[in-house]
N, C-alpha and C positions, 0 to 999 in steps of 0.2 A: 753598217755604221762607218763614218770618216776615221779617217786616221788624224789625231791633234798632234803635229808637230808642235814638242815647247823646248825652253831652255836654252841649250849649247845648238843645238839643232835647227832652231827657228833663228837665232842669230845666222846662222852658215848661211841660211835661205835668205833671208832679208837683206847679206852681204854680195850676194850670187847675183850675178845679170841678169837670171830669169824674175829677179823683182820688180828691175826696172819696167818692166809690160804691165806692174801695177795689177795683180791679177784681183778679180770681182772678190768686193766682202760676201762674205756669208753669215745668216744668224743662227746656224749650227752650234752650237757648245758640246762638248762632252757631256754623256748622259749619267746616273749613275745606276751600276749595275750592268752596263754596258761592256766587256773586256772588250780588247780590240782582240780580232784575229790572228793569231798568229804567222798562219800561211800569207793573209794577206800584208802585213807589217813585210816578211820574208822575202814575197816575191815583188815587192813593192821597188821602182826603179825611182827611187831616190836620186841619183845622180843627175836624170834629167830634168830635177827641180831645184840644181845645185848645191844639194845636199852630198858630199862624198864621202865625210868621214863614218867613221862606228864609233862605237854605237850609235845610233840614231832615238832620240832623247823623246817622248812620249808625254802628253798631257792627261789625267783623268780626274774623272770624279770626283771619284770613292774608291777607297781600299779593297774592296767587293768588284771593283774594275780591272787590279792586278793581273798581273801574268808575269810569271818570270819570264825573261828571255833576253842572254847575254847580248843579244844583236839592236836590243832597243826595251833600253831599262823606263820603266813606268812610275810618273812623278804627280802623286796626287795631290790637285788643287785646292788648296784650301778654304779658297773663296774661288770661284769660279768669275774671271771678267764681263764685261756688261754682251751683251749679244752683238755680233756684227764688227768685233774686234778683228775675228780670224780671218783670213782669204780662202779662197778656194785653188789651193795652189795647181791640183792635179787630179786625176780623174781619184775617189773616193781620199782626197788629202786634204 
């Protein structure tokens, strides 16, 4: 499963130089039921997609998608955006 950058975080990214390369849409959405990984949220190199701060801010589902984790708090959608919104910033992002 991708990791959905949203929020304070997907602002940083779309601020970052690495946007300006325009990276490919994807028709990906968050699934529900889906949690994101934790390890992989963890070892995930964020910075070289110009994301530096923390936490690093989380898209889902559904509340069934949750996971605690002070390093990247988890913000369910309540309407989910139309497909093809998101980019493909980085390898599983």
């Amino acid at each position: 499963m991708g990791v959905f950058i949203g929020y304070e975080s997907a602002l940083e990214f779309w601020r970052s130089d690495h946007a300006l390369n325009r990276p490919p849409l994807t028709r990906a959405l968050p699934s529900a039921n889906r949690t994101p990984e934790r390890r992989a949220v963890e070892s995930a190199d964020f910075a070289s997609i110009g994301i530096a701060k923390r936490p690093v801010h989380l898209m889902i589902a559904d509340t069934a998608s949750r996971t605690r984790s002070a390093s990247a708090p988890c913000h369910v959608a309540t309407s989910l955006p139309p497909t093809g919104l998101f980019v493909r910033a980085g390898d599983g992002l």
